[in-house]
N, C-alpha and C positions, 0 to 999 in steps of 0.2 A: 848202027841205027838204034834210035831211041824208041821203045816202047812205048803206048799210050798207057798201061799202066805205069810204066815209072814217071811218066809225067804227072798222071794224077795221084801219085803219091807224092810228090818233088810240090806239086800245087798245094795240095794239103796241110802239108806240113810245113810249108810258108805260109799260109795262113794261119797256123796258129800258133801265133806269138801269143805276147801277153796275156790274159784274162784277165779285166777287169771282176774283183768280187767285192760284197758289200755286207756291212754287220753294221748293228744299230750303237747309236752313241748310248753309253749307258744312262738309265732315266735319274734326273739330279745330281750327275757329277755336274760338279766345278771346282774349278781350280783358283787358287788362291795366290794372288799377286799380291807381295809386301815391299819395301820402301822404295817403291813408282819415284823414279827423278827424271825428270826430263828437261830439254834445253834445247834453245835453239843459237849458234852464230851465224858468221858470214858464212860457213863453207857447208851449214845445214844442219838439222835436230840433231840430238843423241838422245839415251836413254841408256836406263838403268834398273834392276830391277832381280828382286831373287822370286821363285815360283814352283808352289807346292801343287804338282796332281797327285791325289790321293789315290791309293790303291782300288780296285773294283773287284769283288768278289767273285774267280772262276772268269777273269778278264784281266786287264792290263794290270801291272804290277807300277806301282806309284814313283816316283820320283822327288828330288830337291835339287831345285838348279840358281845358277847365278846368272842371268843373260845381259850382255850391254851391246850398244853396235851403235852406228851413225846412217844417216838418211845418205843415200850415193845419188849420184846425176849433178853434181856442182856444175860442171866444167858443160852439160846437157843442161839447162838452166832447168834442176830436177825434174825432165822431161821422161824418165828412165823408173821403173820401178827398184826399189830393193832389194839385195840378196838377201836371202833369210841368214840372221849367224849363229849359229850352234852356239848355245850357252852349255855352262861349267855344270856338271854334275856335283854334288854335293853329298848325293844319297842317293841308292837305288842304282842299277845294271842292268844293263841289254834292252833299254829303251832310251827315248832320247825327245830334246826339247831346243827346240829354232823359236828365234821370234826375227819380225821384224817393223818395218815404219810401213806405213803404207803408200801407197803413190799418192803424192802431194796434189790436192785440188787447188788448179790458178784460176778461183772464183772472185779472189779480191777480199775475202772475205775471214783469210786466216794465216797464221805465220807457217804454220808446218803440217805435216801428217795427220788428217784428222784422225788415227787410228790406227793403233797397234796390234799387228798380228804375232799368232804367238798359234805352233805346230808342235803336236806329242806323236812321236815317232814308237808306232807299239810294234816291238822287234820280231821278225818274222821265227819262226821254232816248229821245225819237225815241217808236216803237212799242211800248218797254218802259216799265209804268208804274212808280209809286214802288210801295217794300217798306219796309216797318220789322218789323225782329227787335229782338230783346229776350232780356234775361235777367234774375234776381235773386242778391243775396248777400247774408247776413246780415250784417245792421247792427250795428258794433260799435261803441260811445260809450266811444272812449278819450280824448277832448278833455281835459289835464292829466289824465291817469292814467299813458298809454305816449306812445312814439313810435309817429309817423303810420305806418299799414301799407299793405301790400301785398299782391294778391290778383287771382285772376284771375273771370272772371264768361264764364260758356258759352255765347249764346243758345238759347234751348228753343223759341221763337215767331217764328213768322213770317209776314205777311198783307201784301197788296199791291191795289190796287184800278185795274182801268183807268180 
């Protein structure tokens, strides 16, 4: 026979899964997007792109990455959001940087993604868990039109889970 206390302990402690916790974006980071190529075919955009977040004093420890990926959903006539792809480290350890396309607006009104998301994974250590902030910037497809650009990107988001 089962106990009402081991029930309410068996209850308990199935509810408390995760925790959700939360810390502020730091004020005036941004991160630095350098030679932005982008493109679209028949089978949907790419992109290209290396990306500096800088260090935050007694916070996130900075990064240098390379990230490129493609729009997915061809075959879903891009009715499908993106997976994020972990871009290349370049510099910097025990954090980490995903971008992706955004889900394709069928407004009639544009070829591809209007906007590039782009995720800094700030690694979890000791009693503090992981955080990842985020930002977006509009996706420009200048692949053979201009040269590669440059451009900074804010984070707006931020969520962290013990």
């Amino acid at each position: 026979m089962v106990s009402f206390t081991a029930l309410a302990l068996l209850a308990s402690t199935a509810m408390a899964g995760p925790v959700a916790r939360q810390i502020a974006i730091p004020e005036g980071w941004t991160w630095q997007v350098e030679n932005w190529e982008a493109g679209c075919s028949r089978q949907g955009c790419y992109y290209n792109f290396n990306i500096t977040v800088p260090s935050v004093p007694e916070g996130p420890a900075g990064v240098k990455a390379y990230c490129h990926g493609y729009e997915q959903g061809y075959d879903q006539s891009f009715m499908i959001p993106s997976a994020y792809e972990n871009c290349q480290l370049l510099e910097g350890v025990n954090n980490g940087v995903a971008a992706r396309l955004s889900e394709r607006v069928h407004d009639g009104q544009g070829l591809g993604p209007k906007e590039i998301e782009v995720s800094f994974e700030y690694g979890a250590y000791g009693d503090r868990p992981a955080y990842n902030f985020s930002g977006t910037h509009e996706a420009r497809y200048n692949q053979f039109v201009t040269y590669p650009l440059n451009f900074t990107i804010t984070p707006t988001k931020v969520f962290g889970i013990a």
